[in-house]
Jmol script that loads the backbone (N, CA, C; Angstrom):
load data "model"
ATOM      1  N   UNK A   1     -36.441  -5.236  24.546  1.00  0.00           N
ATOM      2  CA  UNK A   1     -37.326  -6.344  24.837  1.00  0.00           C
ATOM      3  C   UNK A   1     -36.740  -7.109  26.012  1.00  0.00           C
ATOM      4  N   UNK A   2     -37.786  -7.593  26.756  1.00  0.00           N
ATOM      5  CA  UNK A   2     -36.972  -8.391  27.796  1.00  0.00           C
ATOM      6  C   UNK A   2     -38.061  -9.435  28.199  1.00  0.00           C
ATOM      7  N   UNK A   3     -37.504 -10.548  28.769  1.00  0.00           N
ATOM      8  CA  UNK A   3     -37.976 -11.459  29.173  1.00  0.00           C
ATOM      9  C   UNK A   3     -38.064 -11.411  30.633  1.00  0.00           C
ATOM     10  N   UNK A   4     -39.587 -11.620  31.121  1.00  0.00           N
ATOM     11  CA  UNK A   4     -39.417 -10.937  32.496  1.00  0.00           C
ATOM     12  C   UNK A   4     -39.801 -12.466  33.588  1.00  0.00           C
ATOM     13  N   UNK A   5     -39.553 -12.653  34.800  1.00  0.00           N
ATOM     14  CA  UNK A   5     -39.987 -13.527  35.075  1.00  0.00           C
ATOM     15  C   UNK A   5     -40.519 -13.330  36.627  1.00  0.00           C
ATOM     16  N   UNK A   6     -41.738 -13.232  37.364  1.00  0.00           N
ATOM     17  CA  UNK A   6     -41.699 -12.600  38.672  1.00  0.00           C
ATOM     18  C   UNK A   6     -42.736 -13.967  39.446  1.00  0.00           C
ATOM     19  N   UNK A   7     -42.350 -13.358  40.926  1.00  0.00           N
ATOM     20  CA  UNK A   7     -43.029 -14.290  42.059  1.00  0.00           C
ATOM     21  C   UNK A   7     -43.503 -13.075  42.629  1.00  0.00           C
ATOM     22  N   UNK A   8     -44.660 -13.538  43.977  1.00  0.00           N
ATOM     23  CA  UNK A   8     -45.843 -13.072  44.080  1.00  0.00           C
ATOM     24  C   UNK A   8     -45.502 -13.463  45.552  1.00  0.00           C
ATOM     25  N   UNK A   9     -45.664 -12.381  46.479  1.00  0.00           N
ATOM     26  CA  UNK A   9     -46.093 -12.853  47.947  1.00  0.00           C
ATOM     27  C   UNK A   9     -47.542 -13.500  47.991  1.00  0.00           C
ATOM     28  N   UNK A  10     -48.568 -12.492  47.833  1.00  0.00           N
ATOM     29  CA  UNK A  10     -49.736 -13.265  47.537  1.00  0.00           C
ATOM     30  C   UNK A  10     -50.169 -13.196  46.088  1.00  0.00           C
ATOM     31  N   UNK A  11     -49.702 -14.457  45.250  1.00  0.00           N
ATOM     32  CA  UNK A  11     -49.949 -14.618  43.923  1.00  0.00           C
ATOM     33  C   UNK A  11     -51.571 -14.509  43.057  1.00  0.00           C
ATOM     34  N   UNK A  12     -51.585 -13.583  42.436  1.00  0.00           N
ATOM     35  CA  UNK A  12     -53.307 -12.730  42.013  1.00  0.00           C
ATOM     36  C   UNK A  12     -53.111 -14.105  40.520  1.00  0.00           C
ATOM     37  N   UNK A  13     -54.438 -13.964  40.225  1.00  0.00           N
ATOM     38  CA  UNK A  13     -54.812 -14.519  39.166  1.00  0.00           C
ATOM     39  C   UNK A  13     -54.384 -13.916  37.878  1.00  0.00           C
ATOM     40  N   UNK A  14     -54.316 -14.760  36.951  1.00  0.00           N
ATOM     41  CA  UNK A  14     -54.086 -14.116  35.289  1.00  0.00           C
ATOM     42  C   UNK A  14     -54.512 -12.975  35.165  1.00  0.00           C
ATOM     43  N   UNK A  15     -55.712 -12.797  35.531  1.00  0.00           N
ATOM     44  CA  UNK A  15     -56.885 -11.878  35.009  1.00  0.00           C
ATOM     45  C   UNK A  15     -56.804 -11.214  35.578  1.00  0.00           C
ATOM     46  N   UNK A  16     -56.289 -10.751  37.417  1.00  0.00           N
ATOM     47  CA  UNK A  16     -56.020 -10.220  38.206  1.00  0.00           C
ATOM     48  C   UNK A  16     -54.941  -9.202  37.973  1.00  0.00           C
ATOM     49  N   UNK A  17     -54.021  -9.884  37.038  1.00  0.00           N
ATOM     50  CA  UNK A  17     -52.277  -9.119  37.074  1.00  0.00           C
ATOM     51  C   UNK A  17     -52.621  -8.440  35.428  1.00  0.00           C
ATOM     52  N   UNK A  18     -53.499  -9.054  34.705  1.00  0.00           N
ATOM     53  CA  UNK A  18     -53.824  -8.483  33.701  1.00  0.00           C
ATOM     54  C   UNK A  18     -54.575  -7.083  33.809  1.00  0.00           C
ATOM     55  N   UNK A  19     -55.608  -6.990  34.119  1.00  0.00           N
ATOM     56  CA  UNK A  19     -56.316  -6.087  34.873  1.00  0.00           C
ATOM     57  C   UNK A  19     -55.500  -5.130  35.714  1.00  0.00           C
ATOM     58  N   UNK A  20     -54.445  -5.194  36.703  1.00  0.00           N
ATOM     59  CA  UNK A  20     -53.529  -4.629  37.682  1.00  0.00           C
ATOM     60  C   UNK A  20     -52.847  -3.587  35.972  1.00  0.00           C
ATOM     61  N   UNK A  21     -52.227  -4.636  35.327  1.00  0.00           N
ATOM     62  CA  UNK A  21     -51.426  -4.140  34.632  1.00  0.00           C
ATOM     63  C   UNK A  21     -51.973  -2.614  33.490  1.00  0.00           C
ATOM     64  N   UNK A  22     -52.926  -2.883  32.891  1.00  0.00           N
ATOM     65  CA  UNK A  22     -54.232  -2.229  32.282  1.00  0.00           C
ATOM     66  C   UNK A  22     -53.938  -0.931  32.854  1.00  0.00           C
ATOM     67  N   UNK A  23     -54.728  -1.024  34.425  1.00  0.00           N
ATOM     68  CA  UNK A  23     -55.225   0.169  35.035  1.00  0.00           C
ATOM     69  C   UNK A  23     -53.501   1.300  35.629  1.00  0.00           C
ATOM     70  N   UNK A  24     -52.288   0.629  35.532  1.00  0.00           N
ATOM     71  CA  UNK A  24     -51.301   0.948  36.021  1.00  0.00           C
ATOM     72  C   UNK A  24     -51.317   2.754  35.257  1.00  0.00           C
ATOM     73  N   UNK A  25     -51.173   3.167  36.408  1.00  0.00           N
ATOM     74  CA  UNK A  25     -50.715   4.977  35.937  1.00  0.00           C
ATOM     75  C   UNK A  25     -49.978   5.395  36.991  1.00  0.00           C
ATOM     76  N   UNK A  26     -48.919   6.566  36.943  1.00  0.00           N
ATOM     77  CA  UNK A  26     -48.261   6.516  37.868  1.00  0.00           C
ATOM     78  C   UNK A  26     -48.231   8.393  37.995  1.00  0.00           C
ATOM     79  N   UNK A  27     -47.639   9.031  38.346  1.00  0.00           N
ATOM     80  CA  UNK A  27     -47.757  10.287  38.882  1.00  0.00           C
ATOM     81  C   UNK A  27     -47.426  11.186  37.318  1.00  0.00           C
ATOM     82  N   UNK A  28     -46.838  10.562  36.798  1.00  0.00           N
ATOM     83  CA  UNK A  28     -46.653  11.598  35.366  1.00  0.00           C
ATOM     84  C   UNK A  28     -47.914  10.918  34.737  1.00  0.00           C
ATOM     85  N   UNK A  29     -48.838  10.177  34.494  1.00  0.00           N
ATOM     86  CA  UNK A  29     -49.996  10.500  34.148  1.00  0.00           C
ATOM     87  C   UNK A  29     -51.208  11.444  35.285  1.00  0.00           C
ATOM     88  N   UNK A  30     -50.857  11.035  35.722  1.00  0.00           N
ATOM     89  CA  UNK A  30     -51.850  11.902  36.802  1.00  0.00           C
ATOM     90  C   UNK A  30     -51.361  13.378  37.042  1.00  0.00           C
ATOM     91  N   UNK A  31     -50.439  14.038  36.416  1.00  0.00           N
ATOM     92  CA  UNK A  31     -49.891  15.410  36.598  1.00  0.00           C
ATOM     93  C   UNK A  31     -50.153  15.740  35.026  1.00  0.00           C
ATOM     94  N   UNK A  32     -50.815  14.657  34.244  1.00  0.00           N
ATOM     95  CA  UNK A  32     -50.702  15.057  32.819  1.00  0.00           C
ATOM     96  C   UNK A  32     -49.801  15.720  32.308  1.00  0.00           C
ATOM     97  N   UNK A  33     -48.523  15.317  32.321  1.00  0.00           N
ATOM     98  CA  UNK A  33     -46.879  15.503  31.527  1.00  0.00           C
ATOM     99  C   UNK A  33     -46.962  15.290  30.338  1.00  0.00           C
ATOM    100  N   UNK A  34     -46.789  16.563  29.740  1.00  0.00           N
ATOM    101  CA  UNK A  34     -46.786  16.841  28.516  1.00  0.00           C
ATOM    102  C   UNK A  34     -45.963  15.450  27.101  1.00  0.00           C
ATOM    103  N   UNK A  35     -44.805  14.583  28.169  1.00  0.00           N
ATOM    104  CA  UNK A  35     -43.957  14.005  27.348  1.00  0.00           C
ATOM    105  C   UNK A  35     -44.910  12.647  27.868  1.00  0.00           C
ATOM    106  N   UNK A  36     -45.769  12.447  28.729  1.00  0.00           N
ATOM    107  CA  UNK A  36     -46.406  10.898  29.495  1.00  0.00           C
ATOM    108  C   UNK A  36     -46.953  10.568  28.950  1.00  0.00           C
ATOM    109  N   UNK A  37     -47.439   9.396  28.292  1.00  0.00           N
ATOM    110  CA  UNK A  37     -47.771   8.473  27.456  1.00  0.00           C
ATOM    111  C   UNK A  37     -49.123   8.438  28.216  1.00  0.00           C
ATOM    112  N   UNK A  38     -50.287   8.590  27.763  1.00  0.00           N
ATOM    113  CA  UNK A  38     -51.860   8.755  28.471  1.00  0.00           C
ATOM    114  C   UNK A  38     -51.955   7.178  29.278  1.00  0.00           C
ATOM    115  N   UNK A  39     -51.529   6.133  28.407  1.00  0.00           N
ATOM    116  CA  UNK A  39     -52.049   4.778  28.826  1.00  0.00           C
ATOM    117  C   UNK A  39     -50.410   4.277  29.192  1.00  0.00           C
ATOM    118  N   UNK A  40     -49.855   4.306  30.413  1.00  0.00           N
ATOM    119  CA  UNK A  40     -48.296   4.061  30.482  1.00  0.00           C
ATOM    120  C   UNK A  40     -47.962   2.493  29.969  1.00  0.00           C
ATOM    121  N   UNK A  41     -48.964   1.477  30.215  1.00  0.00           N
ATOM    122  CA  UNK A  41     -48.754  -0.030  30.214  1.00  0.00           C
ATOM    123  C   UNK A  41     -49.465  -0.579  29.406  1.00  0.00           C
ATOM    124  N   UNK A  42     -49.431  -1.454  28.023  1.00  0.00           N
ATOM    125  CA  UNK A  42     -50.851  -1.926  27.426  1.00  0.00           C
ATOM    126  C   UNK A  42     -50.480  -3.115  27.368  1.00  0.00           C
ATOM    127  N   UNK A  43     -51.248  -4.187  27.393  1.00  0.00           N
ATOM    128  CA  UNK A  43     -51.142  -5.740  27.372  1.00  0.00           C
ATOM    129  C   UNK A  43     -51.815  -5.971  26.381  1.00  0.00           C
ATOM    130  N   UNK A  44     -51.055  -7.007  25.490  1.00  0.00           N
ATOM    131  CA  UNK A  44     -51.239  -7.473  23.898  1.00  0.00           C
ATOM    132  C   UNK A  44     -52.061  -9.059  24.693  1.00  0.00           C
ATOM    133  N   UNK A  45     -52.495  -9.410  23.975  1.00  0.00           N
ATOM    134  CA  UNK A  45     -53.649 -10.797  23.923  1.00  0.00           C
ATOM    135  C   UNK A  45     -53.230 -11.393  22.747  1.00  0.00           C
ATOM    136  N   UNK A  46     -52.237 -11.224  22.025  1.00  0.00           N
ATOM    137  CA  UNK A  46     -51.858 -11.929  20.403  1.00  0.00           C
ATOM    138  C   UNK A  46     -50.846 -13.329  21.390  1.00  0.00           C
ATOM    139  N   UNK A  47     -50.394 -13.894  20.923  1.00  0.00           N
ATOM    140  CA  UNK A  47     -49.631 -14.744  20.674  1.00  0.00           C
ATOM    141  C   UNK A  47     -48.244 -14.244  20.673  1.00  0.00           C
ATOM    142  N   UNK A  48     -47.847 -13.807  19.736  1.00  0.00           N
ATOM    143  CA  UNK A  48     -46.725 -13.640  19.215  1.00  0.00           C
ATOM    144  C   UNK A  48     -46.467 -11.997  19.279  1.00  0.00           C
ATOM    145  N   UNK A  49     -47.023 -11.315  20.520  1.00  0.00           N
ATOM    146  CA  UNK A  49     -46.949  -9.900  20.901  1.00  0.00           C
ATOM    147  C   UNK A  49     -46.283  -9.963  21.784  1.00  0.00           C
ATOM    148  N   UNK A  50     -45.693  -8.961  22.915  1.00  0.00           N
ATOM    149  CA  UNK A  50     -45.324  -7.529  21.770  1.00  0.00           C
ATOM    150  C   UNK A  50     -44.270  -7.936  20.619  1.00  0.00           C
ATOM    151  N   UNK A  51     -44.141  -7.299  19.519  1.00  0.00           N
ATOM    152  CA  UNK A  51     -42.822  -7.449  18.374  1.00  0.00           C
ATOM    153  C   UNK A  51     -42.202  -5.559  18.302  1.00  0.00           C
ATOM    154  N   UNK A  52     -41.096  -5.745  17.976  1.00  0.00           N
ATOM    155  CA  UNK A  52     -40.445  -4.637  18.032  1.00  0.00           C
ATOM    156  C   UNK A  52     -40.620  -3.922  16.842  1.00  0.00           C
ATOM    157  N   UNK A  53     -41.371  -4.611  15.592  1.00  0.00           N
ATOM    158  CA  UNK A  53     -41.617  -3.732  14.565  1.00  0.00           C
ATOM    159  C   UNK A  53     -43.085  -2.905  14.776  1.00  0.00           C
ATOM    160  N   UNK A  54     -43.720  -3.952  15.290  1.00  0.00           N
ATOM    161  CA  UNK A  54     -45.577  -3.356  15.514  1.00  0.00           C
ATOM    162  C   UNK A  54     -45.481  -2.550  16.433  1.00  0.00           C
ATOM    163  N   UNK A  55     -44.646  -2.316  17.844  1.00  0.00           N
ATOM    164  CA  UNK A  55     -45.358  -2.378  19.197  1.00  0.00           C
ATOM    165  C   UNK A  55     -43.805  -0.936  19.964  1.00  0.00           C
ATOM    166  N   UNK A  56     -43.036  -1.124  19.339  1.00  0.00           N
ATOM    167  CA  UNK A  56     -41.857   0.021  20.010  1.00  0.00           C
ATOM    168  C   UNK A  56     -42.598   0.959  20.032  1.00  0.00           C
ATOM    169  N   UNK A  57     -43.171   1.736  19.049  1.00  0.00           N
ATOM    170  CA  UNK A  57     -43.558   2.903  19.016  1.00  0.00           C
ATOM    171  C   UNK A  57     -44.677   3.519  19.846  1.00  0.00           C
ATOM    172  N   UNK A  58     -45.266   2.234  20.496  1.00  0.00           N
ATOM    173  CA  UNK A  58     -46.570   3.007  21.336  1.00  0.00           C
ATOM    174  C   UNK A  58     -46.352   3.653  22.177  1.00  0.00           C
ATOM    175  N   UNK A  59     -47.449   4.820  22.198  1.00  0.00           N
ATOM    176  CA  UNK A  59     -47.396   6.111  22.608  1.00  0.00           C
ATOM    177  C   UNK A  59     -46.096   7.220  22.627  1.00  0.00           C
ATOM    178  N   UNK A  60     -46.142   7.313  20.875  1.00  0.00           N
ATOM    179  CA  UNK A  60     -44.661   7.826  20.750  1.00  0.00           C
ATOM    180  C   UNK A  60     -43.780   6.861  20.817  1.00  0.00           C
ATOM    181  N   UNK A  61     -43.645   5.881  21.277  1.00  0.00           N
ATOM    182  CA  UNK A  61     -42.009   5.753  21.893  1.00  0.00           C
ATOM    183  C   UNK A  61     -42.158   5.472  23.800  1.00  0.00           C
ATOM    184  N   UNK A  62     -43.582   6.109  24.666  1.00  0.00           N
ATOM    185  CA  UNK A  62     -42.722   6.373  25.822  1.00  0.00           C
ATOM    186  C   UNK A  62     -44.256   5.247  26.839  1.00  0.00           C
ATOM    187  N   UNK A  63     -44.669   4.667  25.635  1.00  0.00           N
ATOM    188  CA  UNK A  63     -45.497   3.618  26.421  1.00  0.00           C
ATOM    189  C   UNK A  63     -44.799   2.335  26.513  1.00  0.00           C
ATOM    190  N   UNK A  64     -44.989   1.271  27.022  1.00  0.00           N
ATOM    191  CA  UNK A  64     -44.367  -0.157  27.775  1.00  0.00           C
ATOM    192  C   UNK A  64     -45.944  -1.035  27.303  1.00  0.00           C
ATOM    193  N   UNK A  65     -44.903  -2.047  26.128  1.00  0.00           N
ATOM    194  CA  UNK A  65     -46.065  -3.104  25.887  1.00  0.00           C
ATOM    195  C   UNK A  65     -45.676  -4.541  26.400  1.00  0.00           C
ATOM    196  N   UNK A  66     -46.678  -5.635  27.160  1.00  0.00           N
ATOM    197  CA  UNK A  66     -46.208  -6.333  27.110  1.00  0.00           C
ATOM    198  C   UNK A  66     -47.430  -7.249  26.827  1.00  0.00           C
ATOM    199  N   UNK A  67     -47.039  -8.877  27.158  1.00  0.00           N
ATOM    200  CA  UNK A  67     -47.991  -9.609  26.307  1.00  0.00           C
ATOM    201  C   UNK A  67     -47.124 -10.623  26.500  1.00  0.00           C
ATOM    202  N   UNK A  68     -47.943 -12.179  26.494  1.00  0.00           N
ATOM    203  CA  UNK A  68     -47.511 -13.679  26.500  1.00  0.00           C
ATOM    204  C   UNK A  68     -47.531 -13.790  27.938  1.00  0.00           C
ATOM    205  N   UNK A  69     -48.536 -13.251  28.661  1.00  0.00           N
ATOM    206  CA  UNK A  69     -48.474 -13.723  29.962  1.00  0.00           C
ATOM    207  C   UNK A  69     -48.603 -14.867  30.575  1.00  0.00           C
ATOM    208  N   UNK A  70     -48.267 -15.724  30.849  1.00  0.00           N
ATOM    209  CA  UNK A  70     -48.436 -17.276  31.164  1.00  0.00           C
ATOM    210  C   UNK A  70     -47.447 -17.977  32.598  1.00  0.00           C
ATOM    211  N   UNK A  71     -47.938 -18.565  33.471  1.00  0.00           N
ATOM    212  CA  UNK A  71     -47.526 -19.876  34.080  1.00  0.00           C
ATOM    213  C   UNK A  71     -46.239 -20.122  34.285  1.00  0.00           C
ATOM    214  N   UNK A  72     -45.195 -20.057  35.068  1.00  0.00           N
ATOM    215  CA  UNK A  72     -44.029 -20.511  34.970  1.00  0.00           C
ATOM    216  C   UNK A  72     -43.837 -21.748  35.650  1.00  0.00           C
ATOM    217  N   UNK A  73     -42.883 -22.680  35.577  1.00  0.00           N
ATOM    218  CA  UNK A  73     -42.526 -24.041  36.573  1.00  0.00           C
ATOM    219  C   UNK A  73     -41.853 -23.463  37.541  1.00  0.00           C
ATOM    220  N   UNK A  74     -40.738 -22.348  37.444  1.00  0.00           N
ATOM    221  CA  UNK A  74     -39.979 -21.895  38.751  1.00  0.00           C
ATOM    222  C   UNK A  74     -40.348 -20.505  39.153  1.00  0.00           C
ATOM    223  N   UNK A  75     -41.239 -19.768  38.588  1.00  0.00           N
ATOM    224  CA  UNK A  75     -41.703 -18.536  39.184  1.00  0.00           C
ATOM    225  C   UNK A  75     -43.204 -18.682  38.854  1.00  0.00           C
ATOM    226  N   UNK A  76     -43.938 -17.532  39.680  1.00  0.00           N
ATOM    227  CA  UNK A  76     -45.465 -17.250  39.147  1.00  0.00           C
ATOM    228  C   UNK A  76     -46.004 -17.362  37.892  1.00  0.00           C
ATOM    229  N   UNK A  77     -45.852 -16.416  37.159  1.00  0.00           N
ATOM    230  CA  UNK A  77     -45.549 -16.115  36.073  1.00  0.00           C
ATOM    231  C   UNK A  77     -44.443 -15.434  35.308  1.00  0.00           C
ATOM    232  N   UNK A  78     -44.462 -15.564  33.930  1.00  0.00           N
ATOM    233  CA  UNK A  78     -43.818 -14.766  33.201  1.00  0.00           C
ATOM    234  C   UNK A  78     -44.226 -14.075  31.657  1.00  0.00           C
ATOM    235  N   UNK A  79     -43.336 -12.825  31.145  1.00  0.00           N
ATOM    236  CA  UNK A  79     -43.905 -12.569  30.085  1.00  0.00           C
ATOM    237  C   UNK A  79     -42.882 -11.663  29.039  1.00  0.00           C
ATOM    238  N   UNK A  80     -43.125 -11.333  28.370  1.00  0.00           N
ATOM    239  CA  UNK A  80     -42.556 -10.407  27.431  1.00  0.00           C
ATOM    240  C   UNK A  80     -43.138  -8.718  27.811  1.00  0.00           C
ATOM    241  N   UNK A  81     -41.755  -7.791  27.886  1.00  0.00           N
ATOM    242  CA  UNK A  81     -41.652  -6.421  27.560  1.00  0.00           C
ATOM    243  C   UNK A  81     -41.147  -5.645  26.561  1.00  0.00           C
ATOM    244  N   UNK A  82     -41.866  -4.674  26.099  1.00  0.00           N
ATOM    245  CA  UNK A  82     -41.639  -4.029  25.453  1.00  0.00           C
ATOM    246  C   UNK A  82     -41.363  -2.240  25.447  1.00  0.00           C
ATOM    247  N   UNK A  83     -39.945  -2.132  25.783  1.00  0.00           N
ATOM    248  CA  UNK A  83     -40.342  -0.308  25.387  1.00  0.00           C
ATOM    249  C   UNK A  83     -39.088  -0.140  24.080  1.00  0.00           C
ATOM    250  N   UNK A  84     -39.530   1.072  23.756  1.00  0.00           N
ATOM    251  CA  UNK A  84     -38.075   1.692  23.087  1.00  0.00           C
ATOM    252  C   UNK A  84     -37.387   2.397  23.211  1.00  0.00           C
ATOM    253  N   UNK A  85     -35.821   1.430  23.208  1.00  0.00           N
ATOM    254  CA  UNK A  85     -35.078   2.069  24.509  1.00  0.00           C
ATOM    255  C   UNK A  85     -34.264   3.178  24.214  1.00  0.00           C
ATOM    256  N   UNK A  86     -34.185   4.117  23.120  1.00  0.00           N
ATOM    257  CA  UNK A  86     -33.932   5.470  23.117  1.00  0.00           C
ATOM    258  C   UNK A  86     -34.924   6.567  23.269  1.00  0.00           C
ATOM    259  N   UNK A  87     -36.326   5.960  23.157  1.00  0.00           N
ATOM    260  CA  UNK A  87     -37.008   7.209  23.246  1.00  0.00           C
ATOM    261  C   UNK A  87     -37.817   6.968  24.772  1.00  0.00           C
ATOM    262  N   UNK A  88     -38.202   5.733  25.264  1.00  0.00           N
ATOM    263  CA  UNK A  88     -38.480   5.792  26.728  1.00  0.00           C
ATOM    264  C   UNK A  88     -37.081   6.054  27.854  1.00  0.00           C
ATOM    265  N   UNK A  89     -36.241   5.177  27.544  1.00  0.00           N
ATOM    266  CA  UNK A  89     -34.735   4.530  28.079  1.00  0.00           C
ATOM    267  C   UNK A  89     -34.422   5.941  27.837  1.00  0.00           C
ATOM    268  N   UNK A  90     -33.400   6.876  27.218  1.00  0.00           N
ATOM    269  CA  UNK A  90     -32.405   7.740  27.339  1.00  0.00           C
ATOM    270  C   UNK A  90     -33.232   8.996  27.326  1.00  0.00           C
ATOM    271  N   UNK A  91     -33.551   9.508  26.028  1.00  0.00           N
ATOM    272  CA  UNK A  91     -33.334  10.876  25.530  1.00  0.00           C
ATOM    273  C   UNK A  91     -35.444  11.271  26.051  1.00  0.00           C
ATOM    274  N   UNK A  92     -36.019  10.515  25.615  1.00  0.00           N
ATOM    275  CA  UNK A  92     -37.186  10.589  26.287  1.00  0.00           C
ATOM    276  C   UNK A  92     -37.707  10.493  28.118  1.00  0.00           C
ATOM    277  N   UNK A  93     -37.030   9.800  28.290  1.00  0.00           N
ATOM    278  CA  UNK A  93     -37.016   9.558  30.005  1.00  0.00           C
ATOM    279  C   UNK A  93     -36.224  10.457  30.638  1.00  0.00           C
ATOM    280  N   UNK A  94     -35.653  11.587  30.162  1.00  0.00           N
ATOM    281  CA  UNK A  94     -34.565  12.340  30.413  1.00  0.00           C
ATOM    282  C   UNK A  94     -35.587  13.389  30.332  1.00  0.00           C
ATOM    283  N   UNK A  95     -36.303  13.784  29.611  1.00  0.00           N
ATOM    284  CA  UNK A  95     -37.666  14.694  29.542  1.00  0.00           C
ATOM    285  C   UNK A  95     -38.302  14.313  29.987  1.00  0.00           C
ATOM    286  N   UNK A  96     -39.419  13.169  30.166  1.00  0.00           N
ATOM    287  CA  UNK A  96     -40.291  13.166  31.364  1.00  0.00           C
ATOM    288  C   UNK A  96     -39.355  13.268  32.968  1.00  0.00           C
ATOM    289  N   UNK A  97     -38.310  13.307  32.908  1.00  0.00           N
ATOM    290  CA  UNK A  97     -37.700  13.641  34.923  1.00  0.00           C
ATOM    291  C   UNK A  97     -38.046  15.282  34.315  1.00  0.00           C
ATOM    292  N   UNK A  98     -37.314  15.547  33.913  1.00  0.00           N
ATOM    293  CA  UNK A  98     -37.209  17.378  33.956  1.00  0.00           C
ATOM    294  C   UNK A  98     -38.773  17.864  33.742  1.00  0.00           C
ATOM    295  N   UNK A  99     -39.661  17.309  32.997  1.00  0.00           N
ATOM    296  CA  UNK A  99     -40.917  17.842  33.213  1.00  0.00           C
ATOM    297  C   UNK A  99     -41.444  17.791  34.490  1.00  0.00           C
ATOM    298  N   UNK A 100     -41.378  15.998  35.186  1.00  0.00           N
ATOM    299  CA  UNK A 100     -41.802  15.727  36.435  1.00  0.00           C
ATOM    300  C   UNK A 100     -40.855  16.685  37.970  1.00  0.00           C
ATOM    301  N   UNK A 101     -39.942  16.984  37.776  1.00  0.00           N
ATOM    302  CA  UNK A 101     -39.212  18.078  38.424  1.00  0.00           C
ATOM    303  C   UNK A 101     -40.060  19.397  38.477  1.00  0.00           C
ATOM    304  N   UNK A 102     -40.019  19.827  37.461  1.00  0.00           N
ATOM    305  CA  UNK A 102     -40.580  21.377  36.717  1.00  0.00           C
ATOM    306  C   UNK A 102     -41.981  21.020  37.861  1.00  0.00           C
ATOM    307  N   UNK A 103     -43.076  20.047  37.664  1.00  0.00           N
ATOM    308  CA  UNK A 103     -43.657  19.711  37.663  1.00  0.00           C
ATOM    309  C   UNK A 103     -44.004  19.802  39.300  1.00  0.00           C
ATOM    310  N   UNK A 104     -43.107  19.183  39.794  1.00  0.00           N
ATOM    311  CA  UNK A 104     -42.958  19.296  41.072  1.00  0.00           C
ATOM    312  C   UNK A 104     -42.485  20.405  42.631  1.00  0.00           C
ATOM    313  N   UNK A 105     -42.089  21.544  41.131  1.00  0.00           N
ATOM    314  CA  UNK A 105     -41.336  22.804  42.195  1.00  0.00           C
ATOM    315  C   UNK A 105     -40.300  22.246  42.650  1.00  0.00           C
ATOM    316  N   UNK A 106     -39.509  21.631  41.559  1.00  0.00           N
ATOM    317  CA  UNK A 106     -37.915  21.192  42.291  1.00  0.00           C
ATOM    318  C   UNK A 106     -36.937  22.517  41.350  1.00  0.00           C
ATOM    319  N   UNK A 107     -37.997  22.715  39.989  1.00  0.00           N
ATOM    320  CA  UNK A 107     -36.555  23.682  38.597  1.00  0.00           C
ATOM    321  C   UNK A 107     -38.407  24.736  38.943  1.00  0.00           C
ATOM    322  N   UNK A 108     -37.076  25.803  38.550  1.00  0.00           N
ATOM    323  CA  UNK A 108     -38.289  27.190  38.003  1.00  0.00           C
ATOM    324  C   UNK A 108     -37.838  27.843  36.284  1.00  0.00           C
TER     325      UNK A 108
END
end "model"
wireframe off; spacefill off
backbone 0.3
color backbone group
């Protein structure tokens, strides 16, 4: 879990970075990788989301939840992340490179 906090050259709206965040896919969804999580990013609308008992496990293990997006006094905004960090972080992210390799004509 982490507490994230970011600034904006040109700073987008709530709904803007919400939306950005939603549609986010990156080349291991678009190569459809067998280990890639279909929806890589999902944004919670609860309150008190993401939690590490409800929310680690999405998509397997190798999706990223976050949620509490709001307003900061010294940055743009900020919010809460969520992955789980042995099965995205080590032993899972260690299989999506070698698929995305394979994937790529780097391993035969």
């Amino acid at each position: 879990m982490a507490a994230v906090f970011i600034n904006f050259k040109n700073q987008p709206s709530r709904e803007e970075l919400i939306q950005a965040l939603k549609e986010c896919r990156g080349l291991p969804q678009e190569l459809g990788l067998p280990s890639a999580p279909k929806q890589f990013i999902r944004y919670l609308e609860e309150n008190d989301r993401p939690q590490i008992t409800l929310d680690a496990d999405y998509e397997n293990g190798m999706g990223i939840s976050l949620g509490r997006l709001r307003k900061d006094t010294l940055f743009d905004y900020k919010f809460i992340g969520l992955s789980h960090n042995t099965v995205r972080g080590a032993a899972g992210g260690g299989v999506l490179t070698a698929e995305l390799l394979k994937a790529k004509g780097y391993l035969v």
